[in-house]
C-alpha positions as CSV (number, residue, x, y, z in Angstrom):
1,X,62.1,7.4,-38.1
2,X,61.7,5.6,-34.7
3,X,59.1,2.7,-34.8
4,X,57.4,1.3,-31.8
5,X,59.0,-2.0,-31.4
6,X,56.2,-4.0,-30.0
7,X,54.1,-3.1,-33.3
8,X,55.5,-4.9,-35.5
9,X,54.8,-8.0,-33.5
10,X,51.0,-7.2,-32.9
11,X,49.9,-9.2,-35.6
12,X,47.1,-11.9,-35.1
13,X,48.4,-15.5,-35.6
14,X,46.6,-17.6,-39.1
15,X,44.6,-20.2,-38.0
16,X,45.1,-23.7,-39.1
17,X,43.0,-25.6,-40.8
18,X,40.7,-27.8,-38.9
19,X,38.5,-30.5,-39.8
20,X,35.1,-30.5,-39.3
21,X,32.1,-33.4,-39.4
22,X,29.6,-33.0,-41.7
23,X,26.9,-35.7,-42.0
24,X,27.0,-37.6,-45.4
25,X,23.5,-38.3,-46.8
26,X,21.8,-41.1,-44.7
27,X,19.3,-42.3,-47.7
28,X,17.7,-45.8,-47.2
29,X,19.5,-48.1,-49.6
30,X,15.9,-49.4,-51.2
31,X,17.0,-49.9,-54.7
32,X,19.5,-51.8,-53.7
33,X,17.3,-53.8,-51.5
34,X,14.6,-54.5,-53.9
35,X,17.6,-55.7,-57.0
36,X,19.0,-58.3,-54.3
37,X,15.4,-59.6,-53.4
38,X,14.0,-59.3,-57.3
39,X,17.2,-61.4,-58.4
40,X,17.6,-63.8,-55.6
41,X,14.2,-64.7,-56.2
42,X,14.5,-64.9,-60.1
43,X,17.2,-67.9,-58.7
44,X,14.9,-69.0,-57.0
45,X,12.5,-69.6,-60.1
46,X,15.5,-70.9,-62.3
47,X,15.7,-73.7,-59.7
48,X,12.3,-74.4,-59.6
49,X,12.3,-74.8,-63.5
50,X,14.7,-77.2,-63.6
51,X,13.3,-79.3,-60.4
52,X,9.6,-79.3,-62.4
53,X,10.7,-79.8,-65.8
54,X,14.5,-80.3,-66.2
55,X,17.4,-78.7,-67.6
56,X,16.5,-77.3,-71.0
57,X,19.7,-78.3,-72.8
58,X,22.9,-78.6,-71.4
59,X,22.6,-77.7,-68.1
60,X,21.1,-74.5,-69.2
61,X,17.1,-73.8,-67.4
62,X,14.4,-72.4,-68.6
63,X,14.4,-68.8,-67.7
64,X,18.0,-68.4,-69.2
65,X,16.7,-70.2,-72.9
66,X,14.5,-66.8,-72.6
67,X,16.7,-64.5,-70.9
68,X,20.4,-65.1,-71.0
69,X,22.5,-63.6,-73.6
70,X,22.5,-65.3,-76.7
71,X,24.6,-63.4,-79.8
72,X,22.3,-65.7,-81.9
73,X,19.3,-64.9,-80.3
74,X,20.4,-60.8,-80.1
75,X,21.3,-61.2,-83.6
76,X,17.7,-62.8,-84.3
77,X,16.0,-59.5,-82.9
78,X,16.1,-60.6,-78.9
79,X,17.3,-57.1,-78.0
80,X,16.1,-57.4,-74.2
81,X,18.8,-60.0,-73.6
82,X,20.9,-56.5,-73.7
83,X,19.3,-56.4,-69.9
84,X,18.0,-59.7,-68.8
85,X,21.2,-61.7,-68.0
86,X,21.5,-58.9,-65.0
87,X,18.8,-61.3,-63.2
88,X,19.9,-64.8,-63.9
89,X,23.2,-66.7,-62.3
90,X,24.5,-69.7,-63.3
91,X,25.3,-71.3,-59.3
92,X,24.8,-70.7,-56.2
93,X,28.2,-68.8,-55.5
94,X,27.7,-66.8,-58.5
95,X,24.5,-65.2,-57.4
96,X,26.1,-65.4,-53.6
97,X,28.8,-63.4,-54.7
98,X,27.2,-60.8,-57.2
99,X,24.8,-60.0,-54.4
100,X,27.4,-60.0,-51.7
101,X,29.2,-56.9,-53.6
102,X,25.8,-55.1,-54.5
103,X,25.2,-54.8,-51.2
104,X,28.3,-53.6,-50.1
105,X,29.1,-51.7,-53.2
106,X,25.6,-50.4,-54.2
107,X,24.3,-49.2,-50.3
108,X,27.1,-46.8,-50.3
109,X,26.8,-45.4,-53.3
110,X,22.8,-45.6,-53.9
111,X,23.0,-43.5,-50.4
112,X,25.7,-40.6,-52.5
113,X,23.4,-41.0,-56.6
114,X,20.0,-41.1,-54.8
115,X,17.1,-43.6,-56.3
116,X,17.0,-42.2,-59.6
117,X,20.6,-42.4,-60.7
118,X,21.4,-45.4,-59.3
119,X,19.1,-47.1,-60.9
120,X,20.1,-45.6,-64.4
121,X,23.8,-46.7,-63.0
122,X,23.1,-49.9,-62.5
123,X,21.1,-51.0,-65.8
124,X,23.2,-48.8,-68.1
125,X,25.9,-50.8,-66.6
126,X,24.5,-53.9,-67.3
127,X,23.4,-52.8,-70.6
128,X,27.2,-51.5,-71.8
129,X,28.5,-54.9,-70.2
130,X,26.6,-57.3,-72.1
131,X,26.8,-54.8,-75.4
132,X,30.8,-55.3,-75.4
133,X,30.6,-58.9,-74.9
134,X,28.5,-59.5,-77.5
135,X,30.5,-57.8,-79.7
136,X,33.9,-59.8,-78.3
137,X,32.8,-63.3,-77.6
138,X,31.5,-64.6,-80.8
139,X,28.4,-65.9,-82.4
140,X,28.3,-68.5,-79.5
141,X,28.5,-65.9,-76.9
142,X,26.5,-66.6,-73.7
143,X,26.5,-65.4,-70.7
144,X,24.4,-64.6,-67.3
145,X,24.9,-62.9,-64.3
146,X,25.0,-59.3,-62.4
147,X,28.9,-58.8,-62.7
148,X,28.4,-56.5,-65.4
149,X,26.7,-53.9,-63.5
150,X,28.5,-54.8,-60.3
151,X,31.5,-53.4,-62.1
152,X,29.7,-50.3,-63.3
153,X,29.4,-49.7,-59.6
154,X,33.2,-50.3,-59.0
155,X,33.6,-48.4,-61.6
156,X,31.4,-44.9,-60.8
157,X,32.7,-45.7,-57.2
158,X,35.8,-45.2,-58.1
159,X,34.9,-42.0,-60.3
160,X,32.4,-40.7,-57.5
161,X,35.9,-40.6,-54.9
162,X,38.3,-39.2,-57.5
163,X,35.7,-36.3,-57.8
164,X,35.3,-35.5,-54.7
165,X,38.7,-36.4,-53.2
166,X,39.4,-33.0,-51.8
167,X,36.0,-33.2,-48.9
168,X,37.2,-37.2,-48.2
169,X,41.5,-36.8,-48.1
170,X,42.7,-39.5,-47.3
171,X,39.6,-41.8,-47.2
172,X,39.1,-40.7,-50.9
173,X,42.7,-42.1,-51.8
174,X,42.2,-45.0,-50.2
175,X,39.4,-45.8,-51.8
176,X,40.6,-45.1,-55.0
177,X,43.3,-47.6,-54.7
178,X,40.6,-50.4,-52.9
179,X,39.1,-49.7,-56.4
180,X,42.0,-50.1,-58.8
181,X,42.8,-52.8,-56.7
182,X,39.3,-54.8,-56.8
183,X,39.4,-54.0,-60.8
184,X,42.9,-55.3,-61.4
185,X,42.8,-58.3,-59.0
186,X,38.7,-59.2,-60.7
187,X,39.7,-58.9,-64.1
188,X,42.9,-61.1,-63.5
189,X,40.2,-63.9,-62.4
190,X,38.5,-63.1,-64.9
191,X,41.2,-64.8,-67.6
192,X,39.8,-67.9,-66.4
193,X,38.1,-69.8,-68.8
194,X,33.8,-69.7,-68.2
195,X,34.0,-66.4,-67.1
196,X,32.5,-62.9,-69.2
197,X,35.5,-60.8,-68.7
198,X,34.8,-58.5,-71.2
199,X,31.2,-58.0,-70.1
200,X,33.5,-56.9,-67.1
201,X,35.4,-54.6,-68.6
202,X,31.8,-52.9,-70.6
203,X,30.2,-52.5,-67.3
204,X,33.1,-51.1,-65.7
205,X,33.6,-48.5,-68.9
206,X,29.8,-47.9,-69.1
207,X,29.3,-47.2,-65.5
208,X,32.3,-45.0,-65.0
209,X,30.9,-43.2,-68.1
210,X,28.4,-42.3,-66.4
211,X,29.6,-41.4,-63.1
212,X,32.1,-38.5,-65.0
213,X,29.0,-36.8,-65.9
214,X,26.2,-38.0,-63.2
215,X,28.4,-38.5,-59.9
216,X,27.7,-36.5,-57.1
217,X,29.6,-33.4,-56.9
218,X,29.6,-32.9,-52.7
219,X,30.0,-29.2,-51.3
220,X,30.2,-28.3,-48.0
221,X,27.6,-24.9,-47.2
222,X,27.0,-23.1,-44.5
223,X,23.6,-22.4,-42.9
224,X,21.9,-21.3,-39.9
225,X,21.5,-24.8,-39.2
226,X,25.4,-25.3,-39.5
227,X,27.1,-27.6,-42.1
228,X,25.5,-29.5,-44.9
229,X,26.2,-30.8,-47.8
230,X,24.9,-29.7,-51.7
231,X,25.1,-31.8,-54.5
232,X,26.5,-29.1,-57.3
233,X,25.4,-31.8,-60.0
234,X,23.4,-30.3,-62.8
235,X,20.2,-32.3,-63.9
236,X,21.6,-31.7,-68.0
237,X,24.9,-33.5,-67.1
238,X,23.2,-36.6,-65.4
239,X,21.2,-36.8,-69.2
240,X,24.1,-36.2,-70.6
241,X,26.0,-39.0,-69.4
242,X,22.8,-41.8,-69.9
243,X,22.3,-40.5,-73.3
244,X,26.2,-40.8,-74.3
245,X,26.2,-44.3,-72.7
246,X,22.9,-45.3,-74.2
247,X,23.8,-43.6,-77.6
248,X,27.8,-45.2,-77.7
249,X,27.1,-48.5,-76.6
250,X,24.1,-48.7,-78.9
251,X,25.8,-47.7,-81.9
252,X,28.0,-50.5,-81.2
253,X,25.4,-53.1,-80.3
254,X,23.9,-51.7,-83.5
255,X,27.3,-52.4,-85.3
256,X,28.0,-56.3,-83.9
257,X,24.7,-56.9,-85.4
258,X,25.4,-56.3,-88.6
């Protein structure tokens, strides 16, 4: 059987892949905003109380005898110093640095969660963070500061890239390590003595918790418009992930009390 010989070669050539823009949401960060002002001037306040009427006790002001976390004062019924110590800082550089990483940490990813979850994000974070040190650090256990749910973000940052790895490549991995690495080289510091390393290490768990179920899932459609991206996140997984956060690290706060 003869066979035309150029018909075997008339065969259209595959086209490579290529990459293509699409615009990532461009949300105004005003969560994130409004925590840094709201804590920065809760400083301001501690500073004022102790410029009026002194340190309390023990270089410890008058806002944090109300708000920090006490295991004594949890123990004694307190239960809103699960959330409070999020809005008080013990120094200038602590506060300096806490809101250094919000805003660099919490712009990005307040623009990916929207309002809504990032605000979940952010106080389930400090809620699972000052639940596991308060379980770990004794009956003297105190402690103040935003690092708890400034490792919730590190952590559901970390989450939010790993799940959506394949639209970001190589951005996504490199990111992922920036995150490993900002846990690993953080929690190293945080073997020195004065600082709440395990109310670290409860954000971080609580907060990537909550990004496995609540993270953005980003997919790229197609419209008359052209490219966008669609969030394929279900509403019942975002309540799943607060209620299993809420529900474990209450059981446990429940537990330490007893």
């Amino acid at each position: 059987m003869n066979q035309d010989p150029e018909a075997s070669f008339n065969v259209e050539p595959v086209p490579s892949p290529q990459e293509v823009a699409v615009a990532l949401p461009s949300l105004v960060p005003t969560v994130t905003y409004v925590l840094i002002g709201f804590t920065v001037f809760v400083y301001i306040l501690q500073l004022l109380s102790v410029a009026v009427l002194g340190y309390a006790a023990n270089q410890i002001d008058w806002l944090e005898v109300y708000g920090a976390r006490f295991n004594s004062a949890i123990r004694a019924g307190e239960l809103w110093r699960f959330i409070t110590p999020v809005f008080l800082h013990g120094s200038m550089p602590h506060i300096f640095f806490n809101m250094y990483a919000l805003l660099s940490i919490g712009s990005f990813l307040e623009k990916q969660f929207g309002h809504g979850r990032f605000i979940l994000l952010y106080f389930l974070g400090a809620f699972s963070g000052n639940v596991f040190s308060f379980l770990l650090t004794g009956e003297n256990g105190y402690s103040v500061g935003a690092s708890t749910a400034v490792f919730a973000l590190v952590g559901a940052q970390l989450i939010f890239f790993y799940q959506n790895r394949k639209l970001f490549g190589n951005f996504a991995r490199q990111a992922i390590s920036n995150s490993v690495f900002i846990i690993a080289i953080n929690l190293f510091i945080g073997l020195t003595p004065g600082i709440d390393n395990w109310g670290h290490v409860g954000g971080l768990l609580g907060g990537a918790m909550f990004a496995w179920f609540a993270s953005p899932r980003w997919e790229v459609m197609g419209t008359s418009l052209g490219l966008k991206l669609q969030d394929e996140r279900e509403s019942r997984e975002i309540i799943l992930g607060a209620g299993l956060v809420v529900i474990i690290f209450g059981m446990l706060a429940v537990w330490g009390m007893f």
